[in-house]
N, C-alpha and C positions, 0 to 999 in steps of 0.2 A: 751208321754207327753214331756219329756227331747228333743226330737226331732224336738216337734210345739216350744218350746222354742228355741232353735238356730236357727231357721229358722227365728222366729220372730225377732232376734237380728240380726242375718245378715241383715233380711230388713231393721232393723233400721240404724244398722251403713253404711247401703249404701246410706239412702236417704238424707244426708247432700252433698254428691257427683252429686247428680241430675242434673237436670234443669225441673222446672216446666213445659216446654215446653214438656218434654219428655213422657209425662204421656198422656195417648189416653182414649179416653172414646167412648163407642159403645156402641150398643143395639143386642140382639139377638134371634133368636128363632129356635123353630125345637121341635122334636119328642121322648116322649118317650115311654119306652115298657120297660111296671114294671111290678114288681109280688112281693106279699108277700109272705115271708117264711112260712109255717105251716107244723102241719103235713098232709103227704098224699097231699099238693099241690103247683103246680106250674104253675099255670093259670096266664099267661101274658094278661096286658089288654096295649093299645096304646094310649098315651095321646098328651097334648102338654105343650112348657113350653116358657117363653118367658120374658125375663129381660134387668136389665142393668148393664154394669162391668165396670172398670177401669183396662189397666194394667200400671203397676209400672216400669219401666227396672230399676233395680239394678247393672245389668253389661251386657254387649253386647252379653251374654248367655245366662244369668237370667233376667226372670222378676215376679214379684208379680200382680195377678189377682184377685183382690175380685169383688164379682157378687151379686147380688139382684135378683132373678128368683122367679119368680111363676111357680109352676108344678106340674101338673095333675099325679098322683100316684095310685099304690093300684094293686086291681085286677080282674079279670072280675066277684069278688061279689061285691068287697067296692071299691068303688070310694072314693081316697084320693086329698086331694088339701093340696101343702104346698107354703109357703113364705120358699126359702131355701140360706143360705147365706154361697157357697163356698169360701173358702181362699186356692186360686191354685198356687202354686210356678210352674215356667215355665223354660224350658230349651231348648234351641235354639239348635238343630246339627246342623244345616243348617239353612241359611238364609230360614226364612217362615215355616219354620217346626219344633213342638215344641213337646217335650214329657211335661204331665201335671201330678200335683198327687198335692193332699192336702184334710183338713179336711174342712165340712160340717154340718151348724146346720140350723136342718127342723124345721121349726114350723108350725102347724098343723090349717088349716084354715076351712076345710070341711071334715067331713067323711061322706059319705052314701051310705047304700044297695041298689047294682045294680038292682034286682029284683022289692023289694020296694017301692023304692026312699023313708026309712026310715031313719032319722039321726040316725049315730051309733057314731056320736063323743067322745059320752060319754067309748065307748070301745077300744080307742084308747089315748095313752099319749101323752100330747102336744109338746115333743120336740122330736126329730130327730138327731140323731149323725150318721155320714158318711163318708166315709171314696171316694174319687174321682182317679182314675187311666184314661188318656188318651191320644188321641195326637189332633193337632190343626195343620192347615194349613194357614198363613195369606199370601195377595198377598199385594204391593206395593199399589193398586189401595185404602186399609184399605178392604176389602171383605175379611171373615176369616171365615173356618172353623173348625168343632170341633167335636171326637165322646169320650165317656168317659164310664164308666162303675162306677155304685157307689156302694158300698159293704155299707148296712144299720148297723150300729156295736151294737145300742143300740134296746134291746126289746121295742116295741111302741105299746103292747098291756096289756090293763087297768083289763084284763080278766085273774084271778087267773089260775095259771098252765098252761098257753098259750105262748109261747114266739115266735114271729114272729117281724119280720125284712121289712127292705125294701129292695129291691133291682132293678137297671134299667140300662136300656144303654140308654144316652141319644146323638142324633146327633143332630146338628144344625149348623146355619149358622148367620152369623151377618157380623155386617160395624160398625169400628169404625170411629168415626164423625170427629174428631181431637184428 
């Protein structure tokens, strides 16, 4: 927690140094390949996910990315759908080339059994906590890629004595507009 706080304040005291010009806005999309934790399983199912972000440059290293994504989750029994809203600190080594990492709140839009097509919303909890590691590749032309890995941190199941997580690697690809 002491950690998303500095962070948050660094962005702060960086963005009086800006220029509104500076800030890009895109859209993105691409694939993922989730599974939930349980016991005994690790059945990947392949979805898709596709939003919109903002990033922020802070310093000509750093920059701030929050995103709006929809994404298809879960696993080849429950099909999960979230509205999931990462806040990704970015780090430049290279021109275009970014390591990423930050926290993620899913909020939970759809559950249902793959089998079935029964709603099982009711055995899953509505929010999502997540934790994002990855890298990005942007070109000059705004065309940027991205692959990420999210480690699910909070239990999202409603079912006494169950604890099950999220977990995905998500790739994708996007164009920021200006």
């Amino acid at each position: 927690m002491r950690k998303l706080i500095l962070v948050a304040v660094i962005a702060v005291m960086g963005l009086p140094t800006m220029n509104a010009q500076d800030i890009q806005f895109g859209a993105k999309a691409g694939l993922n390949f989730a599974t939930i934790t349980e016991e005994n399983t690790t059945d990947i199912t392949t979805d898709f996910n596709f939003g919109l972000l903002a990033e922020i440059p802070i310093s000509e290293k750093f920059s701030f990315q929050p995103e709006l994504i929809y994404s298809g989750q879960g696993s080849s029994s429950v099909i999960l759908s979230y509205i999931n809203v990462p806040l990704i600190g970015k780090y430049y080594v290279v021109k275009g080339l970014s390591l990423e990492a930050g926290p993620q709140i899913g909020f939970l839009l759809t559950a249902e059994n793959e089998d079935t097509n029964v709603d099982a919303k009711n055995l899953f909890k509505t929010l999502d906590v997540g934790f994002n590691l990855g890298v990005g590749y942007k070109l000059n032309n705004g065309l940027f890629f991205n692959a990420r890995y999210n480690l699910g941190v909070t239990n999202i199941s409603n079912v006494e004595g169950v604890t099950t997580e999220n977990r995905f690697v998500q790739l994708t690809i996007g164009y920021f507009f200006f």
